[in-house]
Each structure stands twice: as structure tokens, then as C-alpha cells.
C-alpha positions as CSV (number, residue, x, y, z in Angstrom):
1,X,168.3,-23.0,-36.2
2,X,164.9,-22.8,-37.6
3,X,163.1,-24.1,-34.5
4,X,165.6,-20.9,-32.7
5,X,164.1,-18.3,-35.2
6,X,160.9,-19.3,-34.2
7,X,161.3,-19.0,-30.5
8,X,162.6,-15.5,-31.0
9,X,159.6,-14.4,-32.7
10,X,161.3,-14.5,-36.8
11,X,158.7,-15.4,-39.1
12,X,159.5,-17.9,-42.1
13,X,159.1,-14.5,-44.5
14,X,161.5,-12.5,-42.7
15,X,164.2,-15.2,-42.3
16,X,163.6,-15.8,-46.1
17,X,164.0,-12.3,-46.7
18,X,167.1,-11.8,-44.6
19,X,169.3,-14.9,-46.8
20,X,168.1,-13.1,-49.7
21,X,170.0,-10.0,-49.1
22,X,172.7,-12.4,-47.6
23,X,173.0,-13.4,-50.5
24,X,172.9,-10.5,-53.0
25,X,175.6,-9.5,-50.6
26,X,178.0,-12.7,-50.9
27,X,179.8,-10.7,-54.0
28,X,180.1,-7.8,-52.0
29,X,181.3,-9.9,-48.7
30,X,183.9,-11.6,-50.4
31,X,185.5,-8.5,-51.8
32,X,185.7,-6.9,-48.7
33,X,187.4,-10.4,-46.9
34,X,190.3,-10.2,-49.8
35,X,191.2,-6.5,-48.7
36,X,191.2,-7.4,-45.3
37,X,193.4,-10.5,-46.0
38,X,195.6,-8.2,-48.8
39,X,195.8,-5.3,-45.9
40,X,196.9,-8.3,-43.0
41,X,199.4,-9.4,-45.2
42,X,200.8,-5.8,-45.6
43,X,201.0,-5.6,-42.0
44,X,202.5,-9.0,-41.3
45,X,205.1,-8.5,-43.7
46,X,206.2,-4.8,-42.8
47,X,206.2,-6.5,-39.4
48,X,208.4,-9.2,-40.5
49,X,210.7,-6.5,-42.0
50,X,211.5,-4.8,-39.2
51,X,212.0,-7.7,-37.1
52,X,209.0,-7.0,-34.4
53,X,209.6,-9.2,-31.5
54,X,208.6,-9.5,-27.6
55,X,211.0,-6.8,-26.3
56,X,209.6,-4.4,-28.3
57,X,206.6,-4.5,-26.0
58,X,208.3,-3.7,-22.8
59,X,207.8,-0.6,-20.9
60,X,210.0,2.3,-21.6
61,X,211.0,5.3,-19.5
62,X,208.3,7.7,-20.9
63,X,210.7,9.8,-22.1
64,X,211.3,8.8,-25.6
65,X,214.9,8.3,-25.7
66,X,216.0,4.9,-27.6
67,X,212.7,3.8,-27.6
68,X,212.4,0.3,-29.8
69,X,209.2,-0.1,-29.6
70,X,208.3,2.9,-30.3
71,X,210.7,3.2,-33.2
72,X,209.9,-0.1,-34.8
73,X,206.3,0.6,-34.3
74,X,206.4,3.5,-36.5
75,X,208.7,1.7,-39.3
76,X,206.2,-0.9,-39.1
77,X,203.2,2.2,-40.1
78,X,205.6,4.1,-42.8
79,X,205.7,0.7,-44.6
80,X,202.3,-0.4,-44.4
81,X,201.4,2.9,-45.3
82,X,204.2,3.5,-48.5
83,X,206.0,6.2,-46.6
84,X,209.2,7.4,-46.0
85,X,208.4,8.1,-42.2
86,X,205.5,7.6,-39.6
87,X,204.7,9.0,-36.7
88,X,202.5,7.2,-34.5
89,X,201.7,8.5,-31.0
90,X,199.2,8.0,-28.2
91,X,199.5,12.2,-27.6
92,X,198.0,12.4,-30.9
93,X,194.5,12.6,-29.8
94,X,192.3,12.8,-33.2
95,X,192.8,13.6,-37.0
96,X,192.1,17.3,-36.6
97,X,195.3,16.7,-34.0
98,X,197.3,14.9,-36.3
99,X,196.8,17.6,-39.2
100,X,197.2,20.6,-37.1
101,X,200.9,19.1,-36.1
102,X,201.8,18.1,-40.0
103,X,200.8,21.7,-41.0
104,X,202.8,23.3,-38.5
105,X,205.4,21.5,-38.9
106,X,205.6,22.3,-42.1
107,X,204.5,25.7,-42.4
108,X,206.4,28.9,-41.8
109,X,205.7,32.4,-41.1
110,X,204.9,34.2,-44.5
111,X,203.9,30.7,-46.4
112,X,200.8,30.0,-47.5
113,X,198.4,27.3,-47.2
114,X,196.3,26.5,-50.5
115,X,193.1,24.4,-50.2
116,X,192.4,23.1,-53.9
117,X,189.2,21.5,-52.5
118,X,186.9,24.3,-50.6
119,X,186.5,24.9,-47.2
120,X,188.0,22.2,-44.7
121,X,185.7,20.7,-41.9
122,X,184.6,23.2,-39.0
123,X,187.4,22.1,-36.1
124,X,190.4,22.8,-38.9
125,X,188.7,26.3,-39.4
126,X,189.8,27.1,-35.9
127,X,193.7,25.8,-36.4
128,X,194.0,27.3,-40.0
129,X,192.7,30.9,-38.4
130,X,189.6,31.2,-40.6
131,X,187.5,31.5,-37.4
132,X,189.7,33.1,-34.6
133,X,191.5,31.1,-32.4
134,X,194.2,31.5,-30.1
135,X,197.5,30.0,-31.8
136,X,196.3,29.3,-34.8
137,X,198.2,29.3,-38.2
138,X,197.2,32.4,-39.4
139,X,198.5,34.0,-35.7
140,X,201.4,32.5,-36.5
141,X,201.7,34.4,-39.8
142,X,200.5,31.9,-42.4
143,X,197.8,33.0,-44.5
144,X,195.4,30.8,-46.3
145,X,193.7,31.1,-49.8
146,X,190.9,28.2,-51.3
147,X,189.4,27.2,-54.7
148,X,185.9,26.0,-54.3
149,X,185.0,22.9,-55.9
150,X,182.7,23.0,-58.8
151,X,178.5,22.7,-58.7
152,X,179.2,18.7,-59.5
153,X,181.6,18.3,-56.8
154,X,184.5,17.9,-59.0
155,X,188.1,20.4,-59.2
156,X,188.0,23.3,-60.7
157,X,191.5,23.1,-62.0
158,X,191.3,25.9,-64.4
159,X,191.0,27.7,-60.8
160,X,194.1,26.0,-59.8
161,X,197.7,27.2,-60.1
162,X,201.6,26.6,-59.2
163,X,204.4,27.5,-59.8
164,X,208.1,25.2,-59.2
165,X,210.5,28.2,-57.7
166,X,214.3,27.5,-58.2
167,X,215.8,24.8,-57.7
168,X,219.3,22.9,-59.4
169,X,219.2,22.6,-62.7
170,X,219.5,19.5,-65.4
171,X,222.9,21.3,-66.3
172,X,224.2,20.0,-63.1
173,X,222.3,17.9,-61.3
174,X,224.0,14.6,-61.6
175,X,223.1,11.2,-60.5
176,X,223.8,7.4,-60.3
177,X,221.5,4.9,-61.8
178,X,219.3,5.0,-58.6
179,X,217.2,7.8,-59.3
180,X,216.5,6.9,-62.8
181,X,215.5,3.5,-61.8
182,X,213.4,5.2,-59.1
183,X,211.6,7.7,-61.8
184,X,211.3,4.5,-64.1
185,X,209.6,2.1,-61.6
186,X,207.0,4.9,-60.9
187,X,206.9,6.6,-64.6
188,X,208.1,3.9,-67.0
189,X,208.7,5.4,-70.2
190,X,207.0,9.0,-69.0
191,X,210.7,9.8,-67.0
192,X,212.9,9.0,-70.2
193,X,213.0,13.0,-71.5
194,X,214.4,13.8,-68.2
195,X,217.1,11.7,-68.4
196,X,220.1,12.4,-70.0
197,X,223.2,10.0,-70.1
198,X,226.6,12.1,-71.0
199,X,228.8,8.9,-70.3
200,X,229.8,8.7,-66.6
201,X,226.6,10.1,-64.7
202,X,222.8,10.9,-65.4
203,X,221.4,14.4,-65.5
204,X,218.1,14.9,-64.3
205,X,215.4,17.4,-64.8
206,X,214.0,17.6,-61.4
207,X,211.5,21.0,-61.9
208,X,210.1,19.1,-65.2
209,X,209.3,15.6,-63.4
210,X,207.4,17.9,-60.6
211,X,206.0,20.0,-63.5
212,X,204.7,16.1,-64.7
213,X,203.3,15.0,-61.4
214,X,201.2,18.0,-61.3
215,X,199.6,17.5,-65.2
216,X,199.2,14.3,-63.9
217,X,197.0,15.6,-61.4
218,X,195.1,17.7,-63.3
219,X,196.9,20.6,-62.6
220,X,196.5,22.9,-65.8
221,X,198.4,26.0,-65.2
222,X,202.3,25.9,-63.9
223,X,204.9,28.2,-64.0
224,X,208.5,27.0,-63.8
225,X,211.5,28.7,-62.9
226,X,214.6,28.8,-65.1
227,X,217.4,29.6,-63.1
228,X,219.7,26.7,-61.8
229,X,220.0,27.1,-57.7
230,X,223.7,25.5,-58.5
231,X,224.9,27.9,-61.5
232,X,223.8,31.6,-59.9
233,X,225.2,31.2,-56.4
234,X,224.9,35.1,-56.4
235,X,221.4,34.4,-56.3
236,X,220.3,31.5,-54.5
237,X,221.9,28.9,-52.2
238,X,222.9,25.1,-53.4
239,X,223.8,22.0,-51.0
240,X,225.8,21.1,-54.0
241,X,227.7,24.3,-54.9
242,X,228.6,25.0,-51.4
243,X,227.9,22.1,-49.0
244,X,227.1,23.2,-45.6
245,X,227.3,26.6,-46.5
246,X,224.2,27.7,-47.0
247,X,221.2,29.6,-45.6
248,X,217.6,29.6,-46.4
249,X,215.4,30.4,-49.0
250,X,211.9,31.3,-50.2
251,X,209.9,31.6,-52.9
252,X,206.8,33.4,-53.5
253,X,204.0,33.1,-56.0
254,X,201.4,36.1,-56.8
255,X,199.0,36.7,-59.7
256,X,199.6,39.3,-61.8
257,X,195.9,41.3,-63.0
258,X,195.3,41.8,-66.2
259,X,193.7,44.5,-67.8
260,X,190.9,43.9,-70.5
């Protein structure tokens, strides 16, 4: 190999040079090979899990309908990925794609969207409506409001508010031991005042453990609700108090000036 530097022109210095970095990088190297063997893993076991197989790699009618592949594909992402759902197609073209169909998808006329992190990149400018474009959200009635990070790049959380609207109460939301279980494997002992045991079913404090996540995110300021969606059906509509009977719902947040 030496002999082969040579011919190319690599002096002894710079090939001594180059393994030198080599091998202040060897640490470096070697953590990056475990993630990539932890993350193949990942993938060959959510593979494993949902069965993947040659069939799965036929052709399908473009349409969409019973598509295997397609289906198992996107189990195969959602549990690589921890979530609930994936969708993976070849329509979506780029991220600013991909986030431009997960915000309207989940946006509505009259909601708005709250950046807790400045300004997005110049392309989502155009689908949010801060520069005018043609079907953008804020065409489509969504209006759009931002806290700037600080000078040192961090949040400014004391910029930052929310607010946990109406929803079913502790009083009577009542559960089997899988949701406890659920808040315990991802709270431990942080769910326990949330749970309450009356003998035959748990009752769970569902705007509290939201109120928690977003403490545990820094959030500072949060407002919380009091009524129970499932006690004032005069108010609100509840699955639980009246099934399929039901409508929709909205909640606002505004803040209130104060005077000096």
C-alpha cells in the first residue's frame, strides 16, 4: 500500500498525517457504527413484526385499495419511528411537502398555528401564508402567531403559553389497568396523583397529565379548564355521555391586557 501511495503522488508526511486523524477519529467511528447497527436492528425487528415477506413487493393496481405493501411498509415506519401511524408515500416529494400535508390535515378554519421557536424556513413561509401564496393556510383561514427564540438561541418560555380547554373530567373518566400502566411505563411514580383507585375502575386526571407534559417541557404558563365535557352536557359534547351523538367543538385561547 505504501509503494501505492507513492505512485499517486502521497508523501510519507501526508499519509502519516492522514492515520493520525484516523485515529483521533476511531472513538468517534465506533460510536457512529453502534447507532447504525442499534437503528438496523430497529428496522429488522419492526420488519420481523409485521411479517414483511416477498409478496409484499409485487406490483399493485396504483390505486391504493388493499395495498399490502404499501400498508405493511408504513407499519414497518410507525414502529421504527415509535408511532402510532406512518405514512410513507412516493407523492410526498420533500419535507416542506410532508409538513404542509400534516398541518393541513390537522388544521381548521379559525385555528391557529403557534411557532414556539421563531420564524420557520423560507419555503414553509409560503404554505403557512406569511409571504402570500395561493392556498396557503392562512387563505384557508388559519392564522399564525410566533415566539422568537432568545439572543442565545434558547426558548423563551416565559414567552410561551397554553391553555388545556375542556375536556372529561377525573369525576368520570374511568379506566381499566391499561392506561395506568401506560402513564406508569412512561412517568413511573410522576402519574401516581392522577390516579385514583375507588374499587372497581381507575379515575384518571387527563387535563393534569397534559398540564405535566407541558412543565415537563418547559412550558411555564398554563391555564386549565375546570368543567368536565361529561358532567355539563348543556355545554359541551362527550363520546362518553352520549355516544355517537355528538357534534364538534372548539376552544379558543386569547390574552387578556392588563393595565399598569
Amino acid at each position: 500500500m505504501l509503494e501505492q501511495y507513492k505512485a499517486l503522488g502521497v508523501s510519507d508526511a501526508v499519509l502519516t498525517f492522514g492515520e493520525g486523524v484516523l485515529a483521533d477519529l476511531k472513538d468517534r467511528f465506533a460510536d457512529i457504527d453502534a447507532i447504525a447497527e442499534a437503528n438496523q436492528m430497529k428496522v429488522i425487528a419492526a420488519m420481523q413484526k409485521n411479517r414483511l415477506a416477498a409478496n409484499h413487493f409485487n406490483l399493485s393496481s396504483g390505486y391504493g385499495y388493499d395495498d399490502e405493501g404499501r400498508d405493511t411498509l408504513e407499519r414497518v415506519y410507525a414502529d421504527c419511528f415509535g408511532a402510532e401511524a406512518a405514512l410513507v408515500r412516493p407523492q410526498i416529494t420533500c419535507g416542506t411537502h410532508a409538513l404542509a400535508l400534516a398541518l393541513g390535515a390537522n388544521l381548521l378554519p379559525g385555528d391557529e398555528l403557534l411557532s414556539p421557536v421563531g420564524g420557520p424556513y423560507d419555503t414553509l413561509e409560503e404554505v403557512i401564508g406569511i409571504r402570500p401564496s395561493a392556498g396557503s393556510l392562512k387563505e384557508y383561514g388559519v392564522s399564525y402567531r410566533q415566539v422568537d427564540l432568545l439572543p442565545d438561541g434558547g426558548f423563551d418560555y416565559d414567552g410561551i403559553r397554553a391553555a388545556i380547554g375542556p375536556a372529561i373530567g377525573p369525576c368520570c373518566f374511568e379506566t381499566d389497568n391499561d392506561v395506568p400502566a401506560a402513564l406508569r411505563e412512561v412517568l413511573g411514580v410522576e402519574a401516581e396523583p392522577f390516579m385514583t383507585w375507588n374499587g372497581q375502575k381507575w379515575h384518571i386526571d387527563l387535563k393534569a397529565v397534559n398540564a405535566l407534559w407541558l412543565q415537563k417541557a418547559g412550558v411555564r404558563h398554563i391555564d386549565l379548564c375546570g368543567d368536565c365535557t361529561y358532567c355539563r352536557p348543556d355545554l359541551y359534547w362527550s363520546h362518553r355521555k352520549t355516544g355517537l351523538r355528538r357534534g364538534e367543538q372548539a376552544a379558543l385561547i386569547s390574552l387578556r391586557e392588563v393595565t399598569p
